[in-house]
Rosetta silent file (secondary structure, phi, psi, omega in degrees, C-alpha in Angstrom):
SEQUENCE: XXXXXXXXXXXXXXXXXXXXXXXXXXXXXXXXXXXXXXXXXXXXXXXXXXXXXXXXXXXXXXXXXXXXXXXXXXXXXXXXXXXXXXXXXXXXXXXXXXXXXXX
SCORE:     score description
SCORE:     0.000 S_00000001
   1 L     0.000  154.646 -167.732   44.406   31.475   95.707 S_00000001
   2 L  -103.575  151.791  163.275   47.075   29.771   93.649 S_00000001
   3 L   -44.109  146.556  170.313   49.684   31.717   91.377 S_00000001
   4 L    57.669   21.701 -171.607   47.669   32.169   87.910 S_00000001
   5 L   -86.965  154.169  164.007   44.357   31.870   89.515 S_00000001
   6 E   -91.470  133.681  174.058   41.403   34.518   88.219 S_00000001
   7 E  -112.831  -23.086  179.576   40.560   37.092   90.607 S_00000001
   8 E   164.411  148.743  161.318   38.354   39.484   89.561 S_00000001
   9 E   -95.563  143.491 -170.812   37.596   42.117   86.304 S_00000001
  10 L  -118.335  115.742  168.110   38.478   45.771   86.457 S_00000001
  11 L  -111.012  129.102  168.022   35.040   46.993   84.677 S_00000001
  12 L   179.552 -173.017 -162.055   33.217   49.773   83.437 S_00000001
  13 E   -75.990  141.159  164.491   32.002   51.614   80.541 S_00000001
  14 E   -86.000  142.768 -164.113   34.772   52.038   77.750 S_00000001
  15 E  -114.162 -166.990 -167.194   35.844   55.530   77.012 S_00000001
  16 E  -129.617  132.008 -179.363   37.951   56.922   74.213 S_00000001
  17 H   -58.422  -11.981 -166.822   41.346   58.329   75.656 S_00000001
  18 H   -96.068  -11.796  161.281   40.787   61.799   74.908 S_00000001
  19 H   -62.383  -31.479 -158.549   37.094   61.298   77.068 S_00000001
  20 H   -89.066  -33.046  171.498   39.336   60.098   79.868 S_00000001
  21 H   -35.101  -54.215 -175.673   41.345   62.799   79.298 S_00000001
  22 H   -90.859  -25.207  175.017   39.155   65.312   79.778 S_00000001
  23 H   -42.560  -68.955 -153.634   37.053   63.214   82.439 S_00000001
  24 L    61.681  176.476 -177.855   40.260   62.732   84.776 S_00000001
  25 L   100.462  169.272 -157.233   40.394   60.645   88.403 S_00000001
  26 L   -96.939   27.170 -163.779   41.636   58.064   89.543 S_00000001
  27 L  -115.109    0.983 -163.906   39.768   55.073   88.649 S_00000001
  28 L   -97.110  154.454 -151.186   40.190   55.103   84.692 S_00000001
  29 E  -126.440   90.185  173.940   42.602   52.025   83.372 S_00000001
  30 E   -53.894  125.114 -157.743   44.233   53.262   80.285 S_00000001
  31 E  -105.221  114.747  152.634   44.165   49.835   77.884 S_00000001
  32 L   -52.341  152.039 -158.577   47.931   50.423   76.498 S_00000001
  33 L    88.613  -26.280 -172.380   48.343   50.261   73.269 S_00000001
  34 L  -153.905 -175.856 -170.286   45.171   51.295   72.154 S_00000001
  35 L  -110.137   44.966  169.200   42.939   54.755   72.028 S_00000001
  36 E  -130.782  174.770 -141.509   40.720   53.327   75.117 S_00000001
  37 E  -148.003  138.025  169.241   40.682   54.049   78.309 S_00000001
  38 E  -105.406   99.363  154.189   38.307   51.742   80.984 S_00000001
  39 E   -62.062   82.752  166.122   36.274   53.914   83.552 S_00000001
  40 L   -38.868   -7.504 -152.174   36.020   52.429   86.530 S_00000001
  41 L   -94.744   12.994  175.763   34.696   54.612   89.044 S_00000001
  42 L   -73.900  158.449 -177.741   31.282   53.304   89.091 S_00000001
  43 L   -74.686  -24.338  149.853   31.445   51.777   92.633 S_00000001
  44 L   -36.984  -38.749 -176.226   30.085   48.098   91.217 S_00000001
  45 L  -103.750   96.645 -174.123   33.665   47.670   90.390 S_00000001
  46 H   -91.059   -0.831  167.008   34.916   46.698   93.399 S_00000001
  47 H   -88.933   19.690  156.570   38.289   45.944   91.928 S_00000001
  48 H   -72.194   -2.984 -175.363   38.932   49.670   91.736 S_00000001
  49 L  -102.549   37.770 -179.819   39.511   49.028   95.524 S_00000001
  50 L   -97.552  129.035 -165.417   42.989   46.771   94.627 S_00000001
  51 E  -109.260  138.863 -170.399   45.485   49.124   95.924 S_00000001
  52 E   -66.367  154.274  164.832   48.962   49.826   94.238 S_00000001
  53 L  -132.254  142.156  164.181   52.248   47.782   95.426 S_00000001
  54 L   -92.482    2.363  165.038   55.334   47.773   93.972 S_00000001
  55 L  -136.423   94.208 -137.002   55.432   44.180   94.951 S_00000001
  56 L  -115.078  157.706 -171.000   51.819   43.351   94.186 S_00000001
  57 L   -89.110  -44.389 -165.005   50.309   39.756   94.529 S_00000001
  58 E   -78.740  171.230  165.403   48.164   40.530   91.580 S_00000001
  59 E  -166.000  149.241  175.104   48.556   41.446   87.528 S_00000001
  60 E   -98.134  129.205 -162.901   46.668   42.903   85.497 S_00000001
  61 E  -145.188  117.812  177.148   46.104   40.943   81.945 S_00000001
  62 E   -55.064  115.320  164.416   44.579   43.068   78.789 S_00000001
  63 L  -117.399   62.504  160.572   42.147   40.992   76.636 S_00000001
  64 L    94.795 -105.928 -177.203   41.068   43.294   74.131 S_00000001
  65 L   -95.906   32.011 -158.151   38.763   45.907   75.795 S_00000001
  66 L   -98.524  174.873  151.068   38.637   43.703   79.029 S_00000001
  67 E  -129.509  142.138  143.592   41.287   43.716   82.159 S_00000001
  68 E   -90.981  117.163 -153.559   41.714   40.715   84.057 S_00000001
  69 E  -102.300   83.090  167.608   43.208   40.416   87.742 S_00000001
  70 E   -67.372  136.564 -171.965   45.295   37.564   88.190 S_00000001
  71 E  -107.700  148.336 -179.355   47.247   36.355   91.278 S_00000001
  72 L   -46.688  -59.134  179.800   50.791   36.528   91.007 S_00000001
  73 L  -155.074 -151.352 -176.947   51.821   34.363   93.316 S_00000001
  74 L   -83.015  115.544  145.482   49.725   32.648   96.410 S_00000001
  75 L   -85.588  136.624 -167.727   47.424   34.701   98.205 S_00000001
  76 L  -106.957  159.711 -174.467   46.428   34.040  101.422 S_00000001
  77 L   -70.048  110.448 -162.401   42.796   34.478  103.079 S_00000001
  78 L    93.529   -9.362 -173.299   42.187   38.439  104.225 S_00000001
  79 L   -73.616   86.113 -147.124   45.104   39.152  102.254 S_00000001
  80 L   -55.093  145.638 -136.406   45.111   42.429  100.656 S_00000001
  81 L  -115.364  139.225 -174.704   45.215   42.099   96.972 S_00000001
  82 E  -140.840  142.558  148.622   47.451   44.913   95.167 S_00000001
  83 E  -137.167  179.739 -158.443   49.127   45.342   91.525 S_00000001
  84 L  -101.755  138.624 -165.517   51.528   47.668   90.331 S_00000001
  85 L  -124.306   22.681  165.843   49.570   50.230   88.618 S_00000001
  86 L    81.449  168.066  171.800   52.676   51.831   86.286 S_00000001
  87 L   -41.567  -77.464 -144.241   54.776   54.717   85.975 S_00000001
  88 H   -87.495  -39.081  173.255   52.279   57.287   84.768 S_00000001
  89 H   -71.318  -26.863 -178.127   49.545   56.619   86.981 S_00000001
  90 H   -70.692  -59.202 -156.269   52.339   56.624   90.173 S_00000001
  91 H   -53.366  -42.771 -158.989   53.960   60.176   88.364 S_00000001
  92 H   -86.943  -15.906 -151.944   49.985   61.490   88.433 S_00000001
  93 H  -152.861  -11.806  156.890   48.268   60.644   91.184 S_00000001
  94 H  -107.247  -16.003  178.527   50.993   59.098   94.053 S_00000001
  95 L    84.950 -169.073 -169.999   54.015   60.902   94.149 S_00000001
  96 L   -42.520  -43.547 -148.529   57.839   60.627   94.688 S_00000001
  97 L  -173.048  129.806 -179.245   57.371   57.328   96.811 S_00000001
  98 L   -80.318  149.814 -174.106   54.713   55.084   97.399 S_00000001
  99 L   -77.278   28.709  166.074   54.315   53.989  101.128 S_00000001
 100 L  -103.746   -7.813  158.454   55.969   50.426  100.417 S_00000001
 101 L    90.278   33.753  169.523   59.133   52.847   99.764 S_00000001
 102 L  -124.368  169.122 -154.923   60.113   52.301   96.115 S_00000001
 103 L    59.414    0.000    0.000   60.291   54.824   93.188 S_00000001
């Protein structure tokens, strides 16, 4: 894949943040900005399996209630595909330091 190529949609039924609230786990993709929240965790959505990096090939790009997975830079074939998946989800659910050894 080339830099700015489409890679895949992170999908699932939209929630209201204070459902996701009380829902918790780790699959729902808080749309910043706005009072919705994407659950993810049906297993259909295999781009809940994009794993965080803090130097991620991937980005994630908001289109109203949609997410879009974009590559980054050049990905190469088998190459696992990661984005950085913010502050607040890292504070909640990875801890001091991620195993690429930043934050």
């Amino acid at each position: 894949m080339k830099r700015g190529d489409f890679v895949i949609e992170y999908w699932g039924p939209v929630i209201t943040d204070e459902a996701a609230e009380k829902k918790g786990g780790k699959y729902l993709f808080d749309i910043m900005d706005s009072p919705w929240t994407i659950d993810g965790s049906i297993r259909a959505n295999i781009a809940r399996y994009i794993n965080h990096s803090c130097k991620p090939n991937c980005e994630p790009v908001v289109d109203g209630k949609r997410i879009f997975i974009y590559a980054k830079r050049g990905i190469k074939p088998g190459e696992e595909l990661t984005y950085d998946y913010g502050k607040d989800y890292f504070d909640d659910h990875i801890g001091k330091r991620c195993r690429c050894g930043h934050h």
